[in-house]
N, C-alpha and C positions, 0 to 999 in steps of 0.2 A: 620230533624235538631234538636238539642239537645240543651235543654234554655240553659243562661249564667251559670257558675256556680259561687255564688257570694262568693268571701275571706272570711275567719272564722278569727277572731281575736283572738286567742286561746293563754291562758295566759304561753303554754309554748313551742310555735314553736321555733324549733333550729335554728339557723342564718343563713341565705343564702336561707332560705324556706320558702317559703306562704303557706299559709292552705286553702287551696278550700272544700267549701261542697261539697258532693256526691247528688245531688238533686236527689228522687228519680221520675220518671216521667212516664207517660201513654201514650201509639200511641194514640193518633185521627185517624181518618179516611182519612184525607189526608196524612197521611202518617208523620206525624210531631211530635213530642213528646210534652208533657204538663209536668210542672211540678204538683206535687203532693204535693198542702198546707195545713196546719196545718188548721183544722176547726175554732180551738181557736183566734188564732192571724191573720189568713190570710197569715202568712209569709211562706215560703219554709221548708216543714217539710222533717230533716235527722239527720242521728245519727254517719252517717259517713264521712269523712274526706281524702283529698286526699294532700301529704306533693310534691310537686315540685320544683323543683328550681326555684330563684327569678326573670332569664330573660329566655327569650325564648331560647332555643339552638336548630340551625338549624342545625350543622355537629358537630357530637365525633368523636373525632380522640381515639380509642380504645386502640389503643397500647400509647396515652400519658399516660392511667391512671395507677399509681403503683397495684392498685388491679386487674388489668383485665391482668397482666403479662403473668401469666398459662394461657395455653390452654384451661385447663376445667374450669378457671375460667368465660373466655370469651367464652365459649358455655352456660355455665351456666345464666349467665346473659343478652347476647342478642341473644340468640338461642330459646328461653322459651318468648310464649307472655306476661305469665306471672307465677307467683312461691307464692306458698302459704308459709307462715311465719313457717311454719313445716317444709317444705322443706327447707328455708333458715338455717332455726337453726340447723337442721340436718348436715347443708353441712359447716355453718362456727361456730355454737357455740355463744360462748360470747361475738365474733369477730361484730356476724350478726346485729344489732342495728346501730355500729357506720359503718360499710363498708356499708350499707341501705343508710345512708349518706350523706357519699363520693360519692358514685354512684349517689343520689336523685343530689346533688350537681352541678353534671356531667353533669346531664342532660341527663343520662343513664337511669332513673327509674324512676315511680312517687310511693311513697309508701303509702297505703291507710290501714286510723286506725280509730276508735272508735272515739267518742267526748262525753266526761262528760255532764253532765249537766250544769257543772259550766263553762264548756267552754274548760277545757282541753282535750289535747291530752291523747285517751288513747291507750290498747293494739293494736300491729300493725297487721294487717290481712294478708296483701299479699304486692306485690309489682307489677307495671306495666312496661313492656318494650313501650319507648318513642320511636316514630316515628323519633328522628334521630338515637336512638340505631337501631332498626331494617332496617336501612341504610347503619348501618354500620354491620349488619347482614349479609347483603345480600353483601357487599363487601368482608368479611368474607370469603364468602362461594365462592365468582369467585373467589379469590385469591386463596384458596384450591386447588379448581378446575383445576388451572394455575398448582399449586404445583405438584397435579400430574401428570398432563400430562409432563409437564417437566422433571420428575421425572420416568416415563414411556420411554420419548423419550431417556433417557440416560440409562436407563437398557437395551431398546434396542438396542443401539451403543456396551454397553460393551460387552455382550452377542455375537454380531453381532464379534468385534471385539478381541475375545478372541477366539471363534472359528476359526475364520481365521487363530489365529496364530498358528494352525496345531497341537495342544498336546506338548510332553516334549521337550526343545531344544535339539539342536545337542553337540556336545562334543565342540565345537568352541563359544556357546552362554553363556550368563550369567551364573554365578553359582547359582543364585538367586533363579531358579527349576529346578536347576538340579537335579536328584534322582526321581521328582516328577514323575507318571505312567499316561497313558491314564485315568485310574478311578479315580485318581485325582482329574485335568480337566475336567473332567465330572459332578463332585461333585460340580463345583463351575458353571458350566451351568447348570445343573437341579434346583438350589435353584435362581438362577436370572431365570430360565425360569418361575418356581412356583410363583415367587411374581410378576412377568408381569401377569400368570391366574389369579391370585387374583383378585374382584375386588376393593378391595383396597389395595394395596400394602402395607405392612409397614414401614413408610420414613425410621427410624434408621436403621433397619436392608436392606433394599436394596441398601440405602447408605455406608452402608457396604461393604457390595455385590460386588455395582460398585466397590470401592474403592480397593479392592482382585482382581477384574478383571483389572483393571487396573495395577497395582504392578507387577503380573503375567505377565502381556505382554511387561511390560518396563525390567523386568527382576529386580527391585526394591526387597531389604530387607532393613528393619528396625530392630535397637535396642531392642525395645522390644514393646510392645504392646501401648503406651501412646506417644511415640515417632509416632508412625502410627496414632494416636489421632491427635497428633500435625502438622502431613503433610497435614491431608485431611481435619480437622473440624477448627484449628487454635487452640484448646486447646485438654491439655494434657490428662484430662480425660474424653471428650464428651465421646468417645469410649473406654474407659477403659474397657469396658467387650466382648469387640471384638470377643474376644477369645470363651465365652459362646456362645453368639448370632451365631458365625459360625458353631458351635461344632451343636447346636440346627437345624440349617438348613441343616445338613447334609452334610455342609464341612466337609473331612478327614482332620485328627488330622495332615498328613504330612504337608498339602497346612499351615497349622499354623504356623506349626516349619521353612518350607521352607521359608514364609514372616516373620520369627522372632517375632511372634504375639505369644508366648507358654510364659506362666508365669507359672511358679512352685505352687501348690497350699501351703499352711502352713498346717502343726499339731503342736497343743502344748501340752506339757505333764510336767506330773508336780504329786508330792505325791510320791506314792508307785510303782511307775512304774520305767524300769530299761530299759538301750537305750543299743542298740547292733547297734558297726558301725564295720563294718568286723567285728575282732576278739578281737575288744575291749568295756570292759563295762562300762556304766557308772549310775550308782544310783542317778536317779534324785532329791530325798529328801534332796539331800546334796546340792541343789539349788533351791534360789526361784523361784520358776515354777508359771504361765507355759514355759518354755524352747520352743523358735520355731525351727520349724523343715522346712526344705524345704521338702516335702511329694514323691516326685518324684526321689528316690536314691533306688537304685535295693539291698545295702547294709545296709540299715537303716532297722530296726526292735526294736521292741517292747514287752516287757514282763511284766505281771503284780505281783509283790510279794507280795501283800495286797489281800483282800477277794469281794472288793468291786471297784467299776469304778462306775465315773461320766463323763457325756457328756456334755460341756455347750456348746453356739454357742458365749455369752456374753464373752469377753476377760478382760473386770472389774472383770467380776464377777468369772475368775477362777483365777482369781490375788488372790481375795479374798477369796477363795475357796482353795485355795494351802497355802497360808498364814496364817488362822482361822485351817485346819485343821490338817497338818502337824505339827502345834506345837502342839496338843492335842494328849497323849495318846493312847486316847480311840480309834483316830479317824485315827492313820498314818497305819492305812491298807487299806486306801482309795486312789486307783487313778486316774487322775484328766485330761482328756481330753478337749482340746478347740480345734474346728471344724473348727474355721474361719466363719463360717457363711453355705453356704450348701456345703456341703463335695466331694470333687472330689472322682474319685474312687480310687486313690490310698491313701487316708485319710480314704474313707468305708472299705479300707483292712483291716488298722491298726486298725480301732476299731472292727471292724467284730474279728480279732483273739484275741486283749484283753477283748473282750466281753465273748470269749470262757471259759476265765479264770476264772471269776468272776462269786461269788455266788450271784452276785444283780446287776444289770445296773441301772444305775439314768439319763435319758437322762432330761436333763431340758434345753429348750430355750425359747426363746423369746414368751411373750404369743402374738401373729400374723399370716397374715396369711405365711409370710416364715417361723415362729417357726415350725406351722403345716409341712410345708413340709420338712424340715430339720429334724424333729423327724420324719418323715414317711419312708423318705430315708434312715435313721439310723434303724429305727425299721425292716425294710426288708430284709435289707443286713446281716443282725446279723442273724444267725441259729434258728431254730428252739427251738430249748432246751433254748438256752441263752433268748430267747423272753418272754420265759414263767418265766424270774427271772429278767424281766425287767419293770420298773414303769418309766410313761412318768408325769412331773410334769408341774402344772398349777402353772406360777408366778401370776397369780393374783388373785389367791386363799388365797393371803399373802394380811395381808398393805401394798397400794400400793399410787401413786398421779391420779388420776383420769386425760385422756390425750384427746387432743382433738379428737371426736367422727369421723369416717370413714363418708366421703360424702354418701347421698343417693343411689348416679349415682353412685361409685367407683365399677371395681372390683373387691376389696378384697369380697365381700358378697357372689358372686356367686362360689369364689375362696373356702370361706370357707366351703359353703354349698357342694360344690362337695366332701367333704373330710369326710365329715358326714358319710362317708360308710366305711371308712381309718380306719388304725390303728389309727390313733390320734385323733379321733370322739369325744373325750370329751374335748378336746381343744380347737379345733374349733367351736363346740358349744358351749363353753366357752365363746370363739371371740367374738361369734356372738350375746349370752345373752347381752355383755357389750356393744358392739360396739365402741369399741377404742381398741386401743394397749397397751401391755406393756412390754417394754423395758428398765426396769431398775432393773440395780445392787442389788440393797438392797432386792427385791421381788425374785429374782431369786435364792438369796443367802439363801434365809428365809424359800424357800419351799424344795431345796435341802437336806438342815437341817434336816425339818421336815419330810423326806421319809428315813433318814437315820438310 
């Protein structure tokens, strides 16, 4: 049994919180703790402080609280007995004091700090998960648990019932797969049988999954990819990347096109570069670029008449990039690619043969860990020869604003770390030295510059 812990009257507890000393204490031999007094005074000797909310909270209802929204917010908080104030500041920053809080508040946390001598609160140590958070932990995790087996039980219905419906229709059924082949259908049962072996499935993408299997066997096409967002999830772009996530699992490209799920990817071009559509040309300099292109036209091509190509993924920054350099002189032998973000392959073509042309490639994106792999998949696909007159630029190697720092737990670390063997190795450990992103205009703009 653990003595009382007596209120600290501390001249600067936040509102809604009582201040409890940390009494430090000794086992007896019956098994009881003692506390540990001050030889001086006799009174309870501590130096530490524990901040709690003012009434007792017997049930958090986790999802009422705005901060605990995300998922890894609410692992992070009542999944962890408890998180040292490294960890916190690591995962929220500047944020982590007053969301300590919100949550002490909750009755989510007790957070425990320092106490001056004079009686103040001082630096905070850690924070504790409360015996009604870990309630609602553990409610949490049966609700998961529920999540997937339901979630299981339905990729085994789709699975079950896409097979059944025997491969391509007949010439009398929907048009909706018609054309579609045995290997198809195949493609879209190996990727739902693969995330039932899993033993965690991954909810978006097999909710996907079903949702293909499903369409498929009602004979169902959709408008376009967000319009199939908006039948199965209720908004238009839960699943707006539909299209990757199937592509990624080994759906063929047909079962995409047959559900109406194919989005066109974009190029943009802009500077010195000159657009061939069949047998007519057009000199993009004589437009403020970058110009979009739908990237998927078997007629569309690309020629460079400048010395020099730039790659951005940023769509600001080849605004300004086409803008700053085209009116300069010095500088309209430069031309000026926007990627959209990671480049389909029929985008890797278009820059793979302007690549060919130029005496210097500038790929600059986003210092992150998609910049990494956006220049990595640009750096590969481009030739040999051309690789070797190509410089990959760090935007935050520029004045930059300093962005909130990547969570502990995230991801992107291990994402960066694997790439450390890459072509883009000094990016990514760039990433990783900083630990945040950056994603702005003006840095991207400022190193381009500098490499030119």
């Amino acid at each position: 049994m653990q003595p009382p812990r007596p209120e600290v009257r501390s001249s600067n507890t936040p509102p809604g919180l009582v201040c409890r000393a940390v009494v430090p204490t000794r086992r007896q031999d019956d098994g009881t703790h003692r506390a540990i007094m001050a030889s001086t005074t006799g009174l309870p000797r501590y130096s530490e402080v524990d901040l709690e909310a003012g009434a007792p909270v017997m049930a958090l209802d986790a999802s009422a609280l705005d901060v605990l929204v995300k998922g890894g917010d609410r692992r992070f908080v009542l999944e962890g007995a408890h998180r040292s104030w490294a960890a916190i500041q690591g995962r929220y920053g500047e944020r982590a004091w007053p969301l300590a809080l919100e949550l002490a508040r909750a009755g989510a946390i007790v957070i425990r700090c320092r106490i001056t001598r004079d009686m103040a609160l001082g630096r905070p140590l850690r924070w504790y998960r409360t015996q009604a958070a870990a309630h609602a932990a553990e409610g949490e995790t049966t609700a998961r648990s529920a999540r997937r087996t339901r979630l299981r039980a339905q990729s085994q219905h789709a699975l079950e019932a896409l097979a059944a419906h025997g491969g391509p229709p007949g010439p009398a059924e929907s048009d909706a797969v018609r054309g579609l082949t045995d290997h198809d259908f195949e493609s879209v049962l190996l990727a739902l049988r693969h995330e039932l072996d899993c033993p965690t499935p991954a909810p978006k993408r097999t909710r996907i999954l079903i949702a293909v299997a499903q369409d498929l066997c009602d004979g169902i096409v959709h408008p376009n990819a967000r319009a199939f967002s908006q039948v199965h999830t209720g908004h238009t772009k839960t699943w707006d990347d539909a299209r990757s996530v199937l592509e990624a699992s080994g759906v063929t490209r047909a079962v995409v096109i047959a559900l109406g799920l194919r989005r066109d990817s974009r190029i943009g071009a802009g500077g010195a570069i000159t657009c061939r559509i069949a047998h007519a040309l057009l000199s993009l300099d004589l437009l403020r670029g970058p110009v979009l292109f739908r990237a998927e036209q078997s007629n569309l091509s690309f020629s460079l008449t400048g010395d020099r190509l730039v790659v951005v993924e940023n769509l600001q920054a080849a605004e300004t990039l086409c803008d700053t350099l085209v009116s300069n002189t010095a500088t309209r032998d430069i031309g000026i690619v926007y990627c959209a973000g990671m480049p389909s392959t029929a985008v890797i073509e278009q820059i793979s043969t302007l690549a060919d042309q130029a005496t210097k490639i500038i790929i600059a994106p986003d210092a992150d860990l998609g910049g990494v792999r956006i220049a990595t998949a640009i750096y590969q696909s481009i030739a040999s020869r051309a690789q070797a007159r190509s410089v990959l630029c760090d935007a935050a190697s520029t004045h930059h604003v300093r962005q909130r720092p990547w969570a502990p737990d995230s991801p992107v670390w291990e994402g960066l770390s694997a790439a450390l063997s890459g072509p883009a190795a000094a990016l990514a450990q760039g990433c990783l030295d900083r630990g945040y992103p950056v994603e702005q205009e003006a840095p991207i703009v400022q190193s381009v510059l500098c490499h030119l």
